[in-house]
Every structure is written in structure tokens, then in C-alpha cells.
Residue, then its C-alpha position, 0 to 999 in steps of 0.5 A: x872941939x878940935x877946931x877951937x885949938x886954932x889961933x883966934x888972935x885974927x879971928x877972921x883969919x881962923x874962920x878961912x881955915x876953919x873952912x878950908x880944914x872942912x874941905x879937906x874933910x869933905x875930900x877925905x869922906x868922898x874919898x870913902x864913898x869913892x871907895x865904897x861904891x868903886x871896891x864893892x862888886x858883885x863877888x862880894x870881896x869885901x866884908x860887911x865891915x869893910x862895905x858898912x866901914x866905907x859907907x858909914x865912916x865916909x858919910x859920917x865925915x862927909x856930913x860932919x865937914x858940910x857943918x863945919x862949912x856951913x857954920x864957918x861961913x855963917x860965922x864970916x858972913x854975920x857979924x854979930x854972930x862972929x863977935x859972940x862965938x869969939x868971946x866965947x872962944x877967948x874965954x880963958x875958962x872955957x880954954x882951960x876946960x878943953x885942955x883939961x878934957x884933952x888931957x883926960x881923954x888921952x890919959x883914959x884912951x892909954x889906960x884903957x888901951x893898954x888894960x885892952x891889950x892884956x884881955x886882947x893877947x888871949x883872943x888875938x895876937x894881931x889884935x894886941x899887936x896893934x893896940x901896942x902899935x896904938x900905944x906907942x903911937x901915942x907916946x912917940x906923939x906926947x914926946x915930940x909934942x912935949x920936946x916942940x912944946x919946950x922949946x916953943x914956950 
């Protein structure tokens, strides 16, 4: 979903940074397993969380950028399968969808978050401290993106 946010007026164009974004990826998750296999030794230093964090996160973003690869580069090589991903794309429906998904998801995301923070506060204070770290996180974001977007459009 978040790759249909890239401009796709020069379709082609989109599809190369499609693909280079799942490279970045890729580095990103074999970065992870990098990590999981030179940070574990035999003392045991790392938690169970940490070790299933490396391992499970790294592969689950490595196989996801191998996709995002794949596809892009199916879509670059086949042309009658270009043109039917880039009408569906450009649907002005299917744009106005996503938004409102988006803007869904980040509407429930800072509720919750923020319901989570009172429950959190009576098990652990670094936990709450992070959520409200997590909160304004996302508000300094929606304002610069609200100021950029301004002046922008």
C-alpha cells in the first residue's frame, strides 16, 4: 500500500523506485539477520525477545523486499501487466480508499495509543513513557506534514 503513494504520472519512472525502495529494504532486513547471527553468542546475552526480534523481524522484511522486487520487475518487463496495475492505480476511487484508510489507521493508532497509556502508567512507567513518546511522534508528523502539505498545495 504504501508504495501506491509514489507519483505514477511516468509510470515507468515509479516502478524503478519501486524497486530501488526494495533494495533499501532488503539491506535493511539483512541488516537484522547480520545482527542476529553476529550479537548472539553462546553466554546468552540476549533475550529470547531480542534473538526472535532479529530473527523474525529481519526475515519478515527481507522476504517482503524480495516481493517488492519481484513484482516490480515483472511489472517493467511485461507490458500488458503494467498497463492493468496502472489503471488500477490511477483509479480515482481506489486513491480516495487509501487516504481514507491511512487516515483511519492514524486516527485509531493515537486513540488507542493514548487509551494504552493510562493502563500502562499502573504496570510500567518506561512503558507509558514511551507510548507518550510514540504520541508526540506522531503529532510533531501530522503538523510538519499539515505545514509542508499547505503550502504545497
Amino acid at each position: 500500500m504504501l508504495t501506491r503513494l509514489f507519483d505514477t504520472s511516468d509510470y515507468d519512472r515509479s516502478l524503478r523506485r519501486r524497486r530501488l525502495m526494495g533494495f533499501g529494504l532488503l539491506a535493511v532486513g539483512l541488516t537484522g539477520i547480520v545482527c542476529y547471527f553476529l550479537l548472539i553468542d553462546g553466554s546468552g546475552t540476549l533475550s529470547d525477545y531480542a534473538r526472535g526480534f532479529y530473527l523474525g523481524g529481519a526475515s519478515g522484511i527481507s522476504i517482503g523486499s524480495v516481493f517488492l522486487i519481484v513484482r516490480s520487475h515483472y511489472l517493467l518487463t511485461h507490458p500488458e501487466a503494467r498497463k492493468k496495475a496502472k489503471i488500477q492505480e490511477q483509479d480515482e476511487r481506489e486513491k480516495a480508499i487509501t487516504a481514507m484508510a491511512f487516515q483511519f489507521a492514524g486516527l485509531f493508532t493515537f486513540f488507542a495509543a493514548a487509551a494504552s497509556m493510562f493502563v500502562l502508567v499502573a504496570v510500567s512507567q518506561e512503558a507509558a513513557l514511551a507510548i507518550f513518546a510514540v504520541i508526540v511522534v506522531y503529532s510533531l508528523a501530522w503538523l510538519l506534514a499539515s505545514v509542508y502539505l499547505s503550502k504545497k498545495l
